[in-house]
C-alpha positions as CSV (number, residue, x, y, z in Angstrom):
1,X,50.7,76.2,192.5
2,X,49.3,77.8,195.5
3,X,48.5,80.7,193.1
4,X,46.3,78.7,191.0
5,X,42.6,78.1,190.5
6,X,41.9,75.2,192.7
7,X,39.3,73.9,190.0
8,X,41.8,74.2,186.8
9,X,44.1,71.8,189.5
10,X,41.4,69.4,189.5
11,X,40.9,69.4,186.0
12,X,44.5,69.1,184.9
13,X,45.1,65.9,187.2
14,X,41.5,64.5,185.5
15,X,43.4,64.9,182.3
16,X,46.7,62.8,183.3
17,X,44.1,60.2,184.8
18,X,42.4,59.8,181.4
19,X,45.7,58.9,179.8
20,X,47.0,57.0,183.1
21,X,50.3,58.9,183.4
22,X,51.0,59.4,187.1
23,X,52.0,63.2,187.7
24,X,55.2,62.2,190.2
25,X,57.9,64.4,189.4
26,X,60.7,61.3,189.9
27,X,58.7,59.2,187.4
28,X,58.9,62.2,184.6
29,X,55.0,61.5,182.5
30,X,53.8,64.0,183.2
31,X,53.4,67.6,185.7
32,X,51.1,69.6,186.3
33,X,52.2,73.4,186.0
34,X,51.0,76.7,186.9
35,X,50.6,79.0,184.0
36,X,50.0,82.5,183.8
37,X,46.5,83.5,182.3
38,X,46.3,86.9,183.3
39,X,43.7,89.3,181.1
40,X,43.5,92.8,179.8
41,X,40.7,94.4,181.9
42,X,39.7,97.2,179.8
43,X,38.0,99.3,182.9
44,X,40.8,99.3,185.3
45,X,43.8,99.4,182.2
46,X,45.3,96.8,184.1
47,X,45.9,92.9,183.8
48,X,44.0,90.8,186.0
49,X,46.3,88.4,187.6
50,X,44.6,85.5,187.0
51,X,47.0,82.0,187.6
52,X,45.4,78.4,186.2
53,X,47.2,74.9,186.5
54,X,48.2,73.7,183.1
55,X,48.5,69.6,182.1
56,X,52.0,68.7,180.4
57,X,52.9,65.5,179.2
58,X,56.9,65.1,179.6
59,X,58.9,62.9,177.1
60,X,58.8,60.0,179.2
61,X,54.8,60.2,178.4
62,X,55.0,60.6,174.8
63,X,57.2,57.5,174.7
64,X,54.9,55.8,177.0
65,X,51.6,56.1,175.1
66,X,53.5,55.0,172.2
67,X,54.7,51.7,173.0
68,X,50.9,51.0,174.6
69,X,49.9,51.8,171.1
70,X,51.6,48.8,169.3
71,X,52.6,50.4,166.4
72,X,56.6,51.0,167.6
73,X,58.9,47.9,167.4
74,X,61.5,50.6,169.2
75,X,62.0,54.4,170.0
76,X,64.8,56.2,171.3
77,X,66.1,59.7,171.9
78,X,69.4,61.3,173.1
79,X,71.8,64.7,173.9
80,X,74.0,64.9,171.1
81,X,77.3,66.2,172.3
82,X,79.4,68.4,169.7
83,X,82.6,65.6,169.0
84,X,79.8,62.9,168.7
85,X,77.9,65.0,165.6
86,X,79.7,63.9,162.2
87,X,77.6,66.0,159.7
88,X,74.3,67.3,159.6
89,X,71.8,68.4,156.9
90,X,68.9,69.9,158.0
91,X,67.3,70.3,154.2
92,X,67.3,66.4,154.2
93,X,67.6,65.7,157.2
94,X,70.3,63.5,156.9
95,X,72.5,62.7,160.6
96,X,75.4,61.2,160.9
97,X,77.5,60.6,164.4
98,X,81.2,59.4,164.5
99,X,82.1,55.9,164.1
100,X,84.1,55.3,167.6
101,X,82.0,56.5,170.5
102,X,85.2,55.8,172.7
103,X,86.8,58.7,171.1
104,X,84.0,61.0,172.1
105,X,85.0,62.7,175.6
106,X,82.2,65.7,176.1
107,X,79.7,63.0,177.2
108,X,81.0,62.6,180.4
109,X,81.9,65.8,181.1
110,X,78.6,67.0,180.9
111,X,79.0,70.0,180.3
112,X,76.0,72.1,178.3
113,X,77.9,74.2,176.5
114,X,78.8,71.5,174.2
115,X,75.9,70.2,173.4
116,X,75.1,70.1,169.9
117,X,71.2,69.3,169.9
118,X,68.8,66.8,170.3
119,X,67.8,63.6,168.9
120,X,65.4,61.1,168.6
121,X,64.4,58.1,166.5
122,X,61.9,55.5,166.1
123,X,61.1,51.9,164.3
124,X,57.9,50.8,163.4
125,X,56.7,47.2,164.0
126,X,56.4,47.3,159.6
127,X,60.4,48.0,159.6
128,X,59.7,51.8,158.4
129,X,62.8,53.8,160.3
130,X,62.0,57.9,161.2
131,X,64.8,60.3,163.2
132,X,64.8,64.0,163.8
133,X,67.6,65.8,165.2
134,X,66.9,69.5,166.0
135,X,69.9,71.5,167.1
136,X,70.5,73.6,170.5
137,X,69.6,76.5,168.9
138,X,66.7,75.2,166.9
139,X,65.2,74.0,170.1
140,X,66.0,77.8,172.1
141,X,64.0,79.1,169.0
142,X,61.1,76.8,169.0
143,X,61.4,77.4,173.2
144,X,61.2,81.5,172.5
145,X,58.1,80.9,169.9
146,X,56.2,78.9,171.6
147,X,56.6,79.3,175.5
148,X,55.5,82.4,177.0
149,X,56.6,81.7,180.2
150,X,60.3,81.3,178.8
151,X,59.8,84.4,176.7
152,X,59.1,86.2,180.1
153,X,61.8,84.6,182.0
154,X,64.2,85.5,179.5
155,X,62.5,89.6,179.5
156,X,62.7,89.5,183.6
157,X,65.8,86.8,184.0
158,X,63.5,84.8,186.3
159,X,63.2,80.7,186.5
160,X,59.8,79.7,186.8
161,X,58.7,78.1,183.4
162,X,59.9,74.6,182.7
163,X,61.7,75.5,180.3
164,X,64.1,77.6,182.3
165,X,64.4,75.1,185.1
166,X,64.8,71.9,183.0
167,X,65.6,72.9,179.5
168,X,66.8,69.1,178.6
169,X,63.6,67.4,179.6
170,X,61.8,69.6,177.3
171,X,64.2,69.7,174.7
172,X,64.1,66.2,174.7
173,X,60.1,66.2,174.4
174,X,60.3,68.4,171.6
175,X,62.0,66.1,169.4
176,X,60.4,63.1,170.6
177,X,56.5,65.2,170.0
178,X,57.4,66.7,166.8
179,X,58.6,63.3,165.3
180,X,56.0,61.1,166.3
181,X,53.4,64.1,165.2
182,X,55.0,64.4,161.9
183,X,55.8,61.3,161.0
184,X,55.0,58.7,163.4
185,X,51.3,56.6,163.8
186,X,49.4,58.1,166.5
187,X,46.6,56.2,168.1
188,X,43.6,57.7,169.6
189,X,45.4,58.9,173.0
190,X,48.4,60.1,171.0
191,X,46.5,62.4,169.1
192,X,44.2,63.7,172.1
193,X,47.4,63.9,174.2
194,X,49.3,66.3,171.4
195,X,46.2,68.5,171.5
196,X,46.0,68.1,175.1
197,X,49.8,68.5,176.2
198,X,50.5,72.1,177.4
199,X,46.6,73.3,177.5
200,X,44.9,75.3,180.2
């Protein structure tokens, strides 16, 4: 952060005060990042190192500006272990976990590797029910096509975009921002914050 234009600082924590979402990394709403925006400089050849602070909205954010919306009687999102995952089709969209959660043993292991994917799920005040479950590798792909910064960390095995230092956290905000874009009812300050979220 040190790095970064002090004015791009200034206007990033302006953009988490218009949505009141404090930018404490313990509280999880939101962060402010730095994010390379270095440019081709056609007289030296060369790219102009040029680092700007960037606005993101975390998951906790996303659920936040939701419920102050009104329209979400209740939301909620989870890791999906591998022996908790009964069958899943992703032309429908159709999930289905086991029956007996006390069977399930990965959970508290915590171990990554068995992770299966991601999930979330909301209810309307109206009754109307919407969940998306991506999968681990479905997120690593949207992560690789959308992220620069992972796409370089991965190129120079570094750890300095989000994704690479937290990949839950924004897994987790990836399902909960592409179900409540796609399907869910977005107030004013949901659909400013989409736009906003993840924009020098």
């Amino acid at each position: 952060m040190q790095k970064c234009d002090a004015n791009s600082i200034m206007a990033a924590a302006f953009v988490a005060a218009t949505y009141d979402l404090p930018i404490d990394s313990n509280l999880g709403f939101s962060a402010i990042v730095p994010h390379n925006n270095s440019k081709w400089n056609p007289q030296t050849k060369k790219y102009d190192k040029q680092m700007e602070a960037q606005f993101q909205i975390m998951y906790k954010g996303f659920i936040q500006l939701a419920i102050r919306s009104g329209y979400y009687r209740r939301m909620n999102y989870a890791v999906v272990y591998q022996d908790e995952l009964k069958r899943f089709n992703p032309i429908t969209g159709e999930i289905e976990f086991v029956e007996d959660f006390s069977q399930c043993t990965m959970r508290e292991k915590c171990n990554k590797e068995e992770v299966a994917g991601y999930y979330a799920r909301f209810e309307l005040v109206t009754g109307y029910v919407q969940e998306l479950f991506m999968s681990k590798q479905n997120v690593e792909n949207h992560a690789r096509k959308y992220s620069q910064a992972y796409r370089s960390d991965i190129e120079k095995k570094t750890k300095k975009s989000k994704w690479t230092t937290d990949f839950e956290a924004m897994a987790l905000k990836t399902v909960i921002k592409l179900l409540l874009s796609k399907w869910g009812i977005l107030s004013i300050d949901m659909q400013r914050a989409i736009q906003d979220d993840q924009k020098v």
